[in-house]
Every structure is written in structure tokens, then in C-alpha cells.
C-alpha positions, 0 to 999 in steps of 0.5 A: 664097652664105654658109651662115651669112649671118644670113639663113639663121640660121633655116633652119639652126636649123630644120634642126638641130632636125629632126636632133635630132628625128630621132636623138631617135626613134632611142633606144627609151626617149628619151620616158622621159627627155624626157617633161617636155617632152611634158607640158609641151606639151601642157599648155600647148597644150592650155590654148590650144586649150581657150578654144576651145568647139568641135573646132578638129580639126573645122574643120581637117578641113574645111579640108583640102581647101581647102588640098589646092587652094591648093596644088595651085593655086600648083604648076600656077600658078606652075609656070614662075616662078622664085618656085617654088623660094622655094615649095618650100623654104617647104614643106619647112620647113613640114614639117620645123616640124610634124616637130620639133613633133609629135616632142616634143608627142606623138611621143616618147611611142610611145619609151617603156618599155611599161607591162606592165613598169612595171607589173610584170607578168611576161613570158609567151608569146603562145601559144593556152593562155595566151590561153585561160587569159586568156579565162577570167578575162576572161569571168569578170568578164564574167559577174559584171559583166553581172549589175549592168546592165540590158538591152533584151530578147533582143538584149542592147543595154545600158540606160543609167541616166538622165541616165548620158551623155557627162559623167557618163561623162568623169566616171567615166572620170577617177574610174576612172583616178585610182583606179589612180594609175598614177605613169607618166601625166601630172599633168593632165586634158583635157577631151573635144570632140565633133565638131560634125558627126556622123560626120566622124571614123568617115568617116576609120576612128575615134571618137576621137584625140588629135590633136598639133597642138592637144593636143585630145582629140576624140570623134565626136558620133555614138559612142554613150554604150554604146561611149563608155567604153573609147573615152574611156578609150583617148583619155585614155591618149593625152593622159596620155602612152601613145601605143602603141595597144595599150598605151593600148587595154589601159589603157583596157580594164583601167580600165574592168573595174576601175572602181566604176562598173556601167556603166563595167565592164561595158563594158570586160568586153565590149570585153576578151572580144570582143577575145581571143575574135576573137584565138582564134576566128583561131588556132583555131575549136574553142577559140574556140567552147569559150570562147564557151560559158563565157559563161552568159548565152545572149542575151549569149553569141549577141550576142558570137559574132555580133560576133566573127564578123563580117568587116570591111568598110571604105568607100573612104575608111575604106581610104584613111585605114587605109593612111596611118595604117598606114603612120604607125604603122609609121613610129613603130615599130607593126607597124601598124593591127593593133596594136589587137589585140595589147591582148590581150598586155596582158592575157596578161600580167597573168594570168600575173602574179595 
């Protein structure tokens, strides 16, 4: 057989495109210099998959096992035919197609310089008295922002405004993101979908994704309008070109606190102080409950302490989509799931920056 018979042209094509994909994801900074690529993808994908009014990732999901049985169908079926070699190489390009795809759409962007040093801040050590000293600012803007918002008795629960829902959200988030004019994100806006059965995305351990294959921006329909802010926030980093989960999470979390908007600010205070007090709370209990007492509104200050005190529990299949996405960040060069919480170097090193 000739390798380079015009029949295996294609093969051979799609073969050096996995390679150059590969070495691609090697260079640390490669998604620096292609990123054009990345927005232009996306872009363009993204204005295909937006003609379509509903989360084409929804029915994707439940289609998943469909495909799961076909193709466990066609392997115990046609085990013995000689046509499963055909099937097999068919599948291998498959993936390789979805590699090459997914490398220059989104992949690339977990190769980038982290956003602390294109920010400019300065380098500081992840140690517990920077952690405190970061815990004090943050928990000062959490005492001043909680003095613009309302909330439901004793038990804290923030009172939205009227009509303040999932759009007027989108729209402050885009207004507090074009405020930064933040030069290293992409030049365009992806428009939100909300899951057309509720809960579907926190059965598989999140709220919201940017899922690569569609350029989609996908949002649980049961997330709250509370807990929406950050979350949508932290998503629109994605589509703007920051994959690091902890990068966008920081992002997310600073837009937020700086946001002109009461609501918007408030919750990105709440999400920041939660997060570093859990981060101390583990290194050292005493310090934890040091900085919890710095929070002057009382109620509020019990309502943060129960949630940083809470242990994790997680349902089968939330475990069995954290152990694939954990290795899948791993794979993009993430110390893993627990990469939410290193946010908080973000802000270690702002502080050591102001």
C-alpha cells in the first residue's frame, strides 16, 4: 500500500495537524501568538451556534448516552467483521479531528501569560501573612459594599431589586467588564443560553461552561439571580480568551468588586472573602476565626462562617464528572479541580501590588 496514494491524502493531513497541534501545546506561551486564531473561531462559531435560540450543549447532553449505545452497539455487533478495522480508524480520526479543533478554538488559551503579570502586579509569596493582610482588604470592601444592599432578615439572604434578573445581570456584567478595558481579552460578546432542563449541568459538578465545540456560553437554568453574578462573569473570561480557571475565577471576582453596580459588588465581595477565609480556615484555625470577626455585620458574619465551615459532599455523578475534569485540567497543564481556589493568589498579589 502507498502511504501517499491520494486516497490516504486525507489521513495524512489530518495526522500532521494533530502533530502541529500537539507541539503547539508544548510552548507555554503559544496561545500569545495564535490567539487570533482562537478569536477568530470562536467568533465565527459562535455566530452559527447563536442563530440557534436554544442550548445546542443541552441536547448534546442528552444525546450522550445515545451515542454512548451506538457505539457500544457497533463494537459488540460487528466485532468479528473485518469492517472493524474500517471503524476503528474512523474513530481515531474522529478524535484526532475534535484534538486539532478544540486546540486551536479554546485549548490554546490555557497557553498563555498569566493575567497577574500582564496586569502588572507584583510577584508575592503565597504565605498565611499575605493571606491575612489580602483578607483584610477584601473584607473591607465586604463591610462597605454590604451597606448599599438589602437583605431578608437574619439569615442574610441578599434581596434582589425588582425586575434585577438574569438580563439586567448580563448587562451589568458586560458594562463592569468593558470598564476595566482589559486589552488582553477578545474584542466581542457571547450572548448567555440557559439550559432548557433545569439542573442538568450541576448533575455533572458546575453552573455554567463555555463548552469549545460550539462556542456556546452555557448557564444552568436553576442557578439562582444571587449566585449568577460571579458565575456569569467567570464564564465571559472564558469566551473572552482566559482558560486558567483560577485566572478567570480572579477576573470574575475583581470585576465584580469593582463594578458600579450595588448588587454586582456586593457579590463578588462575598465570593473573594469566602474563598480566602476557607484557604486560611485550612492552614490555620485560629487566624481563620481572627479574620472572621473583622466582618461587623453579625448575621452576615455567621452566615459566612457556616459556609466556609461546611465539608464538601459531592453525589456519584458529580464524582465521576470531577475525576474526568480533573484529569482534563491536568492534561492542560492545571494542578486540577483544586485550581478554583488558587483565585486567591490573584488577589494576594493585587494586595502586594496597591
Amino acid at each position: 500500500m502507498k502511504i501517499f496514494a491520494r486516497k490516504n491524502i486525507k489521513y495524512i493531513v489530518l495526522f500532521v495537524l494533530t502533530f502541529l497541534a500537539f507541539a503547539v501545546m508544548l510552548f507555554p506561551t503559544s496561545g500569545d501568538a495564535l490567539g487570533f486564531i482562537s478569536e477568530f473561531l470562536n467568533v465565527t462559531v459562535g455566530w452559527v451556534f447563536s442563530l440557534f435560540p436554544f442550548s445546542v450543549m443541552t441536547v448534546f447532553i442528552l444525546l450522550v448516552p445515545v451515542f454512548a449505545g451506538l457505539f457500544v452497539w457497533r463494537i459488540v455487533v460487528n466485532a468479528r467483521r473485518r469492517s472493524m478495522k474500517r471503524f476503528w480508524t474512523r474513530v481515531v480520526c474522529v478524535l484526532c479531528a475534535v484534538f486539532v479543533w478544540y486546540t486551536f478554538v479554546l485549548g490554546i488559551n490555557y497557553r498563555k501569560t498569566s493575567v497577574y503579570d500582564k496586569l502588572g502586579y507584583a510577584q508575592a509569596e503565597y504565605t498565611l501573612e499575605n493571606l491575612e493582610k489580602t483578607s483584610e482588604y477584601l473584607i473591607g470592601e465586604f463591610n462597605k459594599s454590604a451597606m448599599y444592599v438589602d437583605f431578608d432578615g437574619e439569615n442574610r439572604a441578599l434581596v434582589l431589586p425588582d425586575g434585577y434578573d438574569a438580563e439586567k445581570i448580563t448587562q451589568e456584567a458586560l458594562a463592569a467588564i468593558e470598564k476595566q478595558n482589559f486589552d488582553f481579552l477578545y474584542d466581542f460578546t457571547v450572548t448567555p443560553k440557559y439550559t432548557f432542563v433545569p439542573g442538568i449541568l450541576n448533575a455533572l459538578g458546575f453552573d455554567g461552561v463555555y463548552f469549545p465545540l460550539f462556542a456556546e456560553l452555557n448557564i444552568d437554568s436553576a442557578v439562582s439571580a444571587g449566585n449568577l453574578c460571579v458565575l456569569l462573569t467567570h464564564e465571559l473570561m472564558h469566551a473572552k480568551g482566559v482558560l486558567s480557571e483560577a485566572q478567570a475565577e480572579y477576573l470574575a471576582q475583581y470585576i465584580c468588586v469593582n463594578s458600579d453596580d450595588p448588587i454586582m459588588r456586593y457579590c463578588g465581595c462575598y465570593t473573594a472573602v469566602t474563598k480566602i477565609l476557607t484557604v486560611i480556615r485550612d492552614i490555620d484555625e485560629n487566624a481563620y476565626r481572627a479574620r472572621l470577626q473583622n466582618i461587623t455585620d453579625e448575621y452576615l458574619r455567621a452566615r459566612v462562617g457556616y459556609f466556609t465551615s461546611l465539608p464538601e459532599t459531592t453525589g456519584v455523578i458529580t464524582s465521576v464528572a470531577n475525576f474526568f475534569y480533573d484529569i482534563y485540567l491536568k492534561l492542560n497543564f492545571m494542578s486540577g479541580i483544586s485550581v478554583y481556589d488558587e483565585s486567591v493568589y490573584g488577589w494576594v498579589r493585587f494586595c502586594a501590588s496597591v
